[in-house]
C-alpha beads as a LAMMPS data file, in Angstrom:
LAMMPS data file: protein, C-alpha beads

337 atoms
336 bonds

1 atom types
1 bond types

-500.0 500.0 xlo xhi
-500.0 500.0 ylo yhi
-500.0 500.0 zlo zhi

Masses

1 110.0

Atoms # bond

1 1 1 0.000 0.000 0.000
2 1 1 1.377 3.442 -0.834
3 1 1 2.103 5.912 1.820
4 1 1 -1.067 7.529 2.247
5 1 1 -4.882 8.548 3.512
6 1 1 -5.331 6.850 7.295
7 1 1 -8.857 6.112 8.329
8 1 1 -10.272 6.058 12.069
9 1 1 -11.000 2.326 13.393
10 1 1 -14.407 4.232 14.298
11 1 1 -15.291 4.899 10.774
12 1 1 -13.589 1.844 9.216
13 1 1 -16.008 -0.445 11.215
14 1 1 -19.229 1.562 10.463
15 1 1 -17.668 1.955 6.723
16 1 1 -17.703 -2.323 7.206
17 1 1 -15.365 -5.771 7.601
18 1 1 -14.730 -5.520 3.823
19 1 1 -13.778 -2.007 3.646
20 1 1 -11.445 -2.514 7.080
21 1 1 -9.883 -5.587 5.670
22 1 1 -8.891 -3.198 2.292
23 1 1 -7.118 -1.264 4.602
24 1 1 -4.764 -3.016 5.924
25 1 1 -3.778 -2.725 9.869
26 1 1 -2.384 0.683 11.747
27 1 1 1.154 0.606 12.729
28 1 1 1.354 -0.019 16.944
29 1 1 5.071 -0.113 16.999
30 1 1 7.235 3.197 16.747
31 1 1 10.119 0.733 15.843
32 1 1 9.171 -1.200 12.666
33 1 1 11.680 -0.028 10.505
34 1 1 11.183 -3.183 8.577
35 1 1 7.674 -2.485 7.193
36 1 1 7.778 1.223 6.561
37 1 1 10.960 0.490 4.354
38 1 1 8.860 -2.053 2.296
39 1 1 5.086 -0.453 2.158
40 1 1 5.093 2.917 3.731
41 1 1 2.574 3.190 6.171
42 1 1 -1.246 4.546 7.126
43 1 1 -2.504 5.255 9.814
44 1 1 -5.792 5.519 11.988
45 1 1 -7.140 8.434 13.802
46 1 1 -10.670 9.793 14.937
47 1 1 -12.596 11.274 12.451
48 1 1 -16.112 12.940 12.403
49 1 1 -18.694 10.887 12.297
50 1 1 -19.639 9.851 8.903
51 1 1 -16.274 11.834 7.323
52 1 1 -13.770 9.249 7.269
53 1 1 -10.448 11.544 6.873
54 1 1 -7.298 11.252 6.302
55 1 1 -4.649 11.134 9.835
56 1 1 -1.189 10.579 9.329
57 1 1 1.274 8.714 6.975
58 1 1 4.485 7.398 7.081
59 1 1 7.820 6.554 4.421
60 1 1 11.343 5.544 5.290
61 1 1 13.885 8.247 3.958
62 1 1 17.313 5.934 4.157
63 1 1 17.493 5.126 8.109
64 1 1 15.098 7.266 9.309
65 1 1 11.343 7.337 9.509
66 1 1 9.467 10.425 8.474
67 1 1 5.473 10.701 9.652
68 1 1 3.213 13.341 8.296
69 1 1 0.522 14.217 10.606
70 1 1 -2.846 15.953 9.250
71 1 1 -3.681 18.201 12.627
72 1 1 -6.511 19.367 10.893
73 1 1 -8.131 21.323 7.979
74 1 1 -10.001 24.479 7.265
75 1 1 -11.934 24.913 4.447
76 1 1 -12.901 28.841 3.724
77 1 1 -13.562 31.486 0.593
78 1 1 -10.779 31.514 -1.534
79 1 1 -7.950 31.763 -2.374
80 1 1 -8.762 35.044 -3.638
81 1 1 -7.632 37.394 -1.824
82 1 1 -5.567 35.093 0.481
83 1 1 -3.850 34.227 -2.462
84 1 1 -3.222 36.400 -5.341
85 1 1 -4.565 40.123 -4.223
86 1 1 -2.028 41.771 -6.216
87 1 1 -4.385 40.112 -9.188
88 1 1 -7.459 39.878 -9.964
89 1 1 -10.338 38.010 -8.754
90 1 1 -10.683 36.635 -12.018
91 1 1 -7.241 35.577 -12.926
92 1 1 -6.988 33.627 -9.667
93 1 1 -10.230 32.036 -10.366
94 1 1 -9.259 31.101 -13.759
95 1 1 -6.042 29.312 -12.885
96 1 1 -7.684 27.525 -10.186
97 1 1 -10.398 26.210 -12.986
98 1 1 -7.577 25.349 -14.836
99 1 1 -5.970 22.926 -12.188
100 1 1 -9.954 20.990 -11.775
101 1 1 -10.311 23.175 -8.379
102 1 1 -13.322 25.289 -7.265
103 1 1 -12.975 28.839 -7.981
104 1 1 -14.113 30.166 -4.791
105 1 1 -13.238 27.699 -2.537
106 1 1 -10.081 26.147 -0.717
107 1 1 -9.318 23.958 2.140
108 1 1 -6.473 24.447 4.403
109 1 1 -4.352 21.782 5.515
110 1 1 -1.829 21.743 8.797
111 1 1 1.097 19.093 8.750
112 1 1 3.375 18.288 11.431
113 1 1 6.034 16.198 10.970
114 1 1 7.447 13.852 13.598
115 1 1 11.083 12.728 12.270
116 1 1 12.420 9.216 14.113
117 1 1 16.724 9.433 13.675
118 1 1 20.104 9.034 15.380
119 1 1 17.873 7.590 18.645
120 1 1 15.696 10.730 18.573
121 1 1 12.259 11.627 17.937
122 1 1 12.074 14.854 16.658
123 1 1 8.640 16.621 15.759
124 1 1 8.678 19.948 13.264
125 1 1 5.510 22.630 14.012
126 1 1 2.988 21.858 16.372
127 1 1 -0.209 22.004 15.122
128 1 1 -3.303 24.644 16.249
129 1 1 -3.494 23.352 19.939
130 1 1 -6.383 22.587 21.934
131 1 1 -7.927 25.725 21.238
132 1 1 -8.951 24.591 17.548
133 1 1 -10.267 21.485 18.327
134 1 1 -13.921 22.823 18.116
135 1 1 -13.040 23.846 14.440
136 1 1 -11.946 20.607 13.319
137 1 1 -8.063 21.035 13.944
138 1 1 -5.550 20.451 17.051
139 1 1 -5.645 16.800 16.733
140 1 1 -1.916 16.383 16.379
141 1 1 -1.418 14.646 19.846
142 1 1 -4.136 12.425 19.702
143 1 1 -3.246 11.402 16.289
144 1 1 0.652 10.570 16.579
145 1 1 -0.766 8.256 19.094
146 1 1 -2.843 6.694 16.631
147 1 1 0.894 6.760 14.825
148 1 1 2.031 4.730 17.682
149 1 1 3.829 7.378 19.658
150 1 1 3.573 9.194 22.784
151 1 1 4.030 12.824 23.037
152 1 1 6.489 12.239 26.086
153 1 1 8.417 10.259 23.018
154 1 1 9.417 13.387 21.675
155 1 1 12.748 14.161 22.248
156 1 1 12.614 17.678 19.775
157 1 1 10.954 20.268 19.043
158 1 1 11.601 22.131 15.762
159 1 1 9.762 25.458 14.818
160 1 1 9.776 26.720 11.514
161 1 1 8.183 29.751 12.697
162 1 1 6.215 31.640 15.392
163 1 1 2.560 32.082 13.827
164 1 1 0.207 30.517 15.277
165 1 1 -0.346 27.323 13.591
166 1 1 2.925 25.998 14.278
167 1 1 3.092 26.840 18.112
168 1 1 -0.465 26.319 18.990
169 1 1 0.516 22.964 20.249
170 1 1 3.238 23.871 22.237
171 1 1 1.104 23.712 25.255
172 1 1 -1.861 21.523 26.761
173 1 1 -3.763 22.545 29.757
174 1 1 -0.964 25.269 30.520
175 1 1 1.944 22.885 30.733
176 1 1 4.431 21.773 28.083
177 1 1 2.374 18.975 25.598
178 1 1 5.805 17.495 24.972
179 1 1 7.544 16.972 28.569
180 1 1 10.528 15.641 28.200
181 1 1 11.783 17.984 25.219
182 1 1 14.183 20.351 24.132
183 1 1 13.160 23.249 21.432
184 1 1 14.818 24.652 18.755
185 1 1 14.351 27.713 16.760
186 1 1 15.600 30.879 14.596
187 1 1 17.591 33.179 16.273
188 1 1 16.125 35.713 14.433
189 1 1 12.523 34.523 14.483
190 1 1 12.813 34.262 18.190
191 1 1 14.421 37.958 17.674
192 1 1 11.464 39.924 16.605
193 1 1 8.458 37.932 18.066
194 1 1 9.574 39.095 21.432
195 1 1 10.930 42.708 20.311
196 1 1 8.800 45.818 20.884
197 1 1 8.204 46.013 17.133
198 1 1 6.144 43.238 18.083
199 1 1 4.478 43.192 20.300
200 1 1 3.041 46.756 19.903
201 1 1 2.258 46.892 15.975
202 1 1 -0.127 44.424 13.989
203 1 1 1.467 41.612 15.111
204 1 1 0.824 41.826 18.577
205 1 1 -2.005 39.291 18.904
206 1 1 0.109 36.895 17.674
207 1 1 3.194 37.926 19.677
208 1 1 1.109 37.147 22.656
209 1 1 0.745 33.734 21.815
210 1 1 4.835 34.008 21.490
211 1 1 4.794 35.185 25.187
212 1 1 2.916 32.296 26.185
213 1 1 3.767 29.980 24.000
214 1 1 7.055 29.687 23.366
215 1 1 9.293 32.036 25.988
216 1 1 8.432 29.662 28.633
217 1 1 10.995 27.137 26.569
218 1 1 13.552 29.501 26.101
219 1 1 16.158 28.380 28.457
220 1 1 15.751 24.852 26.539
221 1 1 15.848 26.314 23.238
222 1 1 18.681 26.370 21.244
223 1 1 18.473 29.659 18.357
224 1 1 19.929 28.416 14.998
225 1 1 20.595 30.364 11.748
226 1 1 21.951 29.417 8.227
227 1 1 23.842 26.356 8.174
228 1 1 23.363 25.039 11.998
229 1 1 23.118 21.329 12.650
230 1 1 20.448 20.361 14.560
231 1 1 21.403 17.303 15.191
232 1 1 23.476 15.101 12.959
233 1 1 21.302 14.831 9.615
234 1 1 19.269 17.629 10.026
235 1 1 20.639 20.909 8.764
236 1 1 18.848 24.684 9.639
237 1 1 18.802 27.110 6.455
238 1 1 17.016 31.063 6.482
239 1 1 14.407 31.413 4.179
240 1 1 13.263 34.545 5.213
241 1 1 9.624 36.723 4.047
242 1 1 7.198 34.605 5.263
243 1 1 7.878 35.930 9.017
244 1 1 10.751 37.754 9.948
245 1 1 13.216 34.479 10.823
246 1 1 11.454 31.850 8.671
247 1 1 13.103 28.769 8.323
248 1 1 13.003 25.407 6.527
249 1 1 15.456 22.261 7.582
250 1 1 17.622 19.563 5.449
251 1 1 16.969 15.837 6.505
252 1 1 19.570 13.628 4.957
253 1 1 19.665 9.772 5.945
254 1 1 21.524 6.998 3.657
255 1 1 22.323 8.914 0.778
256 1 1 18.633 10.736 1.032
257 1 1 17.715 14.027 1.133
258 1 1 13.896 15.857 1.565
259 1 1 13.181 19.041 2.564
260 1 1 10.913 20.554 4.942
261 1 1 9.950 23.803 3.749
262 1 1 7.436 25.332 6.268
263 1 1 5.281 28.080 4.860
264 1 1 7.956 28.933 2.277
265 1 1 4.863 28.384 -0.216
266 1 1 1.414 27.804 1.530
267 1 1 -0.754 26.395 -1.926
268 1 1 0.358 23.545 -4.174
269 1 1 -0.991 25.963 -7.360
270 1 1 -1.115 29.441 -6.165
271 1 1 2.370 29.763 -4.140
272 1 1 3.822 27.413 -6.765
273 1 1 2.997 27.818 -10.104
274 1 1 2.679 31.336 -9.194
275 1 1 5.429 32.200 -6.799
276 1 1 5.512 35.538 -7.638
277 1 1 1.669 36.434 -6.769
278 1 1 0.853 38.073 -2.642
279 1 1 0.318 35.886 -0.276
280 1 1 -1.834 37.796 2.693
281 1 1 -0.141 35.689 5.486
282 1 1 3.745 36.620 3.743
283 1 1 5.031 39.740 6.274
284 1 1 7.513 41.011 3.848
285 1 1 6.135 39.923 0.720
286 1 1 8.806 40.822 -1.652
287 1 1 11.702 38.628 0.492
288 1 1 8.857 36.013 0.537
289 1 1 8.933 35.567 -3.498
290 1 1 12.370 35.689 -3.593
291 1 1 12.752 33.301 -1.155
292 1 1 10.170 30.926 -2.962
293 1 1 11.785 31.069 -6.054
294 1 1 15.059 30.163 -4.411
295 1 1 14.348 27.458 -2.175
296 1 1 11.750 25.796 -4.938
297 1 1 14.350 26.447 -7.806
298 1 1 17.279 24.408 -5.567
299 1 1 14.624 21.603 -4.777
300 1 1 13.586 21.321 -8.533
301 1 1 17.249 21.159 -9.525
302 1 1 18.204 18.849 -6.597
303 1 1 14.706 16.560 -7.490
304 1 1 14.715 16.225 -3.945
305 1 1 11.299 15.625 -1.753
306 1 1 9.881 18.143 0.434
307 1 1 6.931 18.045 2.824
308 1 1 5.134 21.837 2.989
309 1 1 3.508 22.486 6.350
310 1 1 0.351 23.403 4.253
311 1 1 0.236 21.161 0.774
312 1 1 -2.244 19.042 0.564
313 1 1 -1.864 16.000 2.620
314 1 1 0.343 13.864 3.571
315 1 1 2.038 17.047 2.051
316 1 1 4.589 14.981 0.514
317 1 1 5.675 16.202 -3.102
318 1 1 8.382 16.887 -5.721
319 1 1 8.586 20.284 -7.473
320 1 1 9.575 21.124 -11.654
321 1 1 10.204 23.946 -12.962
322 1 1 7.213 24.884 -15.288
323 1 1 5.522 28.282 -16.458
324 1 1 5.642 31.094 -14.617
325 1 1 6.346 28.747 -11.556
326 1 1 6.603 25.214 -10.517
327 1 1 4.175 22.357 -11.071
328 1 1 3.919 19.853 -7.923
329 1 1 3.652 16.809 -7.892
330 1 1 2.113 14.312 -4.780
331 1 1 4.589 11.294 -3.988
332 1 1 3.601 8.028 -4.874
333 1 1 6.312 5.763 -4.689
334 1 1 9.723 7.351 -4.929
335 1 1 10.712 6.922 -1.467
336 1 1 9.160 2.970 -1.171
337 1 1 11.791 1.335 -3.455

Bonds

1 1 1 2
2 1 2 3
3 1 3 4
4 1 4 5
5 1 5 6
6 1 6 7
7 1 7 8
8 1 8 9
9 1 9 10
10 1 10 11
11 1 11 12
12 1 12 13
13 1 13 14
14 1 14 15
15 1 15 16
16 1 16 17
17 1 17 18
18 1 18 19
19 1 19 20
20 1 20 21
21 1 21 22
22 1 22 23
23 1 23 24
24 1 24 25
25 1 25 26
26 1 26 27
27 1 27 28
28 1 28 29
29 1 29 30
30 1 30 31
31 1 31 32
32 1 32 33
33 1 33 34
34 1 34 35
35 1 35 36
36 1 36 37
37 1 37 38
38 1 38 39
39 1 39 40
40 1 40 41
41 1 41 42
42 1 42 43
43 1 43 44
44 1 44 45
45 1 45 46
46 1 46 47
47 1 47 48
48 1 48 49
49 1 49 50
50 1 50 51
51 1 51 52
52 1 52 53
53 1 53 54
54 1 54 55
55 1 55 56
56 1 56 57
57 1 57 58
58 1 58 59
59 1 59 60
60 1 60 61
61 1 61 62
62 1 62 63
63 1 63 64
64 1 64 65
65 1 65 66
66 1 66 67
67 1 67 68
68 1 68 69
69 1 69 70
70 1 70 71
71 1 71 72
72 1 72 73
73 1 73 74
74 1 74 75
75 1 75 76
76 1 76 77
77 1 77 78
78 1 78 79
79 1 79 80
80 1 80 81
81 1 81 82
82 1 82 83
83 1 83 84
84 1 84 85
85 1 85 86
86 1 86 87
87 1 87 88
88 1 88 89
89 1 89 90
90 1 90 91
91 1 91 92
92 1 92 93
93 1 93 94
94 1 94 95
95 1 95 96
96 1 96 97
97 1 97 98
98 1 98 99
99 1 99 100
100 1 100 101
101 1 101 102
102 1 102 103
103 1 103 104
104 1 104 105
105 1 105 106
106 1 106 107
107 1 107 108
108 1 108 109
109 1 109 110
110 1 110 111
111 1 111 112
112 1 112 113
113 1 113 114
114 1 114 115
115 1 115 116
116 1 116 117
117 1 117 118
118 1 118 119
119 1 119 120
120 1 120 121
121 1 121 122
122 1 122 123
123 1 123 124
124 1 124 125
125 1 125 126
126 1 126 127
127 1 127 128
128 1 128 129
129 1 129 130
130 1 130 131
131 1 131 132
132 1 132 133
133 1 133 134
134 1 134 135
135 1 135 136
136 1 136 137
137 1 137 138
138 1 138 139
139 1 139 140
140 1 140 141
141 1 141 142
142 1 142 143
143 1 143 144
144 1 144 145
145 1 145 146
146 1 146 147
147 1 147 148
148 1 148 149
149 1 149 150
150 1 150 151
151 1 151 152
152 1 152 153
153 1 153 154
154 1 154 155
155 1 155 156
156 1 156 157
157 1 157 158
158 1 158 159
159 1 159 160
160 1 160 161
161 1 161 162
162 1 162 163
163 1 163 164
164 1 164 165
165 1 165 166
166 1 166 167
167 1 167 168
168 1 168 169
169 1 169 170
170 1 170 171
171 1 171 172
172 1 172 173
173 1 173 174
174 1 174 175
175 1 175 176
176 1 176 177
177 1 177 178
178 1 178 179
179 1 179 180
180 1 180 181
181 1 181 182
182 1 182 183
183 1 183 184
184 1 184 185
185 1 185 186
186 1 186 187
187 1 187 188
188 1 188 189
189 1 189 190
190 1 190 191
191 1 191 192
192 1 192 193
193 1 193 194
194 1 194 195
195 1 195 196
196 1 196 197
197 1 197 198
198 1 198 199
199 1 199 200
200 1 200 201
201 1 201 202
202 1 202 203
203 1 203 204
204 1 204 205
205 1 205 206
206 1 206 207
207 1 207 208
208 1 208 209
209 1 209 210
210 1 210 211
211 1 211 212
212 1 212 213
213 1 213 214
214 1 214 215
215 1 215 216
216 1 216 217
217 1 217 218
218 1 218 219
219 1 219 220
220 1 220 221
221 1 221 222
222 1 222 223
223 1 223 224
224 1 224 225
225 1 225 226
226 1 226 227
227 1 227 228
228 1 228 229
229 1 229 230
230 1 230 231
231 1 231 232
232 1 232 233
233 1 233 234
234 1 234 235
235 1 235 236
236 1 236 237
237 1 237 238
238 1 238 239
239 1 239 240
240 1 240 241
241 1 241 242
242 1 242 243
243 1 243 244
244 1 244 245
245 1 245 246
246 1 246 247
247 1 247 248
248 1 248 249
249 1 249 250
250 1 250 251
251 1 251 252
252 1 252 253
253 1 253 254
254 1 254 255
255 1 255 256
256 1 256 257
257 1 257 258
258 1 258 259
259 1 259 260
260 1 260 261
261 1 261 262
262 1 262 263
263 1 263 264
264 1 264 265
265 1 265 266
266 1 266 267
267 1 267 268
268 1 268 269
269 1 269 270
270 1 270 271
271 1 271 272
272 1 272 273
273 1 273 274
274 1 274 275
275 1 275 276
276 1 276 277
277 1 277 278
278 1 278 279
279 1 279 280
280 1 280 281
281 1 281 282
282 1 282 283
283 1 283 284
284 1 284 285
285 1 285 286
286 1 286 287
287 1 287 288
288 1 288 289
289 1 289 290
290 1 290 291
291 1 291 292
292 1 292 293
293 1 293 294
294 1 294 295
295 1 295 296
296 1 296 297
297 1 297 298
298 1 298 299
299 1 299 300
300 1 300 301
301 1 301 302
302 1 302 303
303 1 303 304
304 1 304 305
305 1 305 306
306 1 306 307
307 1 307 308
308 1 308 309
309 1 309 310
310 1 310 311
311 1 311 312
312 1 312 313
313 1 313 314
314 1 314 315
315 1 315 316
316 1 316 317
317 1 317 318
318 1 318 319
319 1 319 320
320 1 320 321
321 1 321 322
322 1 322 323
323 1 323 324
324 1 324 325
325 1 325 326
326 1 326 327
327 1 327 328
328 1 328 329
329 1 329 330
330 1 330 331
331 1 331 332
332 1 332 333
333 1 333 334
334 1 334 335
335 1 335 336
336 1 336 337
């Protein structure tokens, strides 16, 4: 079976035996090296009733095991002006026709990635947090459960960036979701989310999430900035626009390399095959292109994987250099033989 959607037990057993049999079983071991090197693995997680969705997937990338966890989705209007408000309604519209997507309409996906190397278990962006779990998103501890590990597993936590996607997770019940870990982080990110600048302009809502969030960690955080080892096999690089201290992270293992690029592009068509249009959530919009057409021009030429915090999921894809832009394209089986 290819690395893929994961259905909840719950729905698999209304959906019936035939259907759960199809399947195939959920992974209960965090250590079965074995089978994600032959199959990839899916995965099980509570859905809503009657929506069977997808929860997390799993491929082997040389020794080490990298899981994709859906914490949720939100669908909304768009992606004009989200996407695109530099254009015009219609010319968004019209290259979303042209891809077989609705015009008006998009759904937002949230991907943490929990990384299982060197005797570590590492986990990249949190998730919403408990707060979203009324809105269909926040699930990512419940689910890497489902994924057969604990969040007292993790060993590290990596942050792309500060908004509040990535460290609404950081905390459950006003204590630290992952216990036993150490943080790690931009120096420059952590820089200007706790500056004046701040916390006293447009940003501030957010920068009081910061304050909550993710100060309490700083004397366990380590601040990185281009070309830092995180640990061996994992590799910090800037990509700066998105936020002020963006940045994305190298995993190599046995010869293998995939990238995890954060919000570097937030839409597998609009940031992609139009890296040059506005993105509403990009704080300095012009680094943010530039960056985009760096990072996805190395990746196309390097025909390495990447997994983007928001691509569709399991948010696991391969960029070429087409257009205007880049076309994307979901992994299938690349990284399974």
């Amino acid at each position: 079976m290819i690395a893929g959607l994961g259905f909840s037990r719950r729905s698999m057993m209304k959906a019936g035996a035939a259907v759960a049999a199809g399947l195939g079983a959920a992974v209960t071991s965090r250590f079965d090296m074995a089978q994600a090197a032959s199959s990839g693995e899916t995965g099980a997680a509570k859905a809503p009733e009657g929506s069977p969705m997808p929860a997390w997937s799993r491929v082997k990338l040389g020794d080490a095991l990298i899981t994709t966890v859906l914490d949720g989705t939100r669908a909304g209007d768009g992606p004009y002006p989200t996407f695109g408000a530099d254009q015009s309604q219609e010319a968004v519209a019209a290259l979303m026709r042209e891809n077989h997507l609705p015009e008006n309409r998009f759904v937002n996906m949230f991907n943490p990635v929990l990384i299982e190397m060197g005797g570590e278990l590492i986990l990249v962006d949190t998730g919403m947090g408990a707060g979203a779990r009324g809105n269909g998103m926040g699930f990512l501890t419940e689910r890497m459960k489902e994924a057969g590990y604990k969040p007292d597993d993790v060993s590290l936590v990596i942050l792309t960036h500060f908004h509040g996607d990535h460290i609404g997770g950081l905390m459950e019940d006003g204590k630290p979701a992952f216990a036993n870990a150490r943080y790690v982080a931009g120096a420059k990110e952590y820089e200007w989310w706790t500056s004046d600048e701040a916390r006293s302009g447009d940003r501030a809502k957010n920068a009081e999430m910061v304050e909550k969030n993710v100060v309490p960690f700083k004397d366990k955080m380590t601040m990185v900035k281009e070309g830092d080892q995180v640990i061996e096999g994992i590799t910090a690089h800037e990509a700066f626009g998105h936020t002020p201290g963006h940045m994305i992270f190298a995993v190599q293992s046995g010869g293998k390399k995939l990238w995890l690029t954060g919000d570097t592009a937030n839409h597998f068509v609009a940031s992609l095959q139009r890296p040059d249009w506005s993105v509403s959530f990009d704080q300095d919009k012009a680094m943010a292109k530039e960056t985009r057409r760096r990072v996805f021009d190395m990746i196309a030429e390097e025909r390495s994987p990447f997994i983007g915090y928001h691509m569709p999921f399991p948010a696991l894809g391969y960029v070429m250099k087409m257009g205007e832009g880049y076309h994307y394209m979901p992994h299938t089986y690349q990284l399974l033989v």
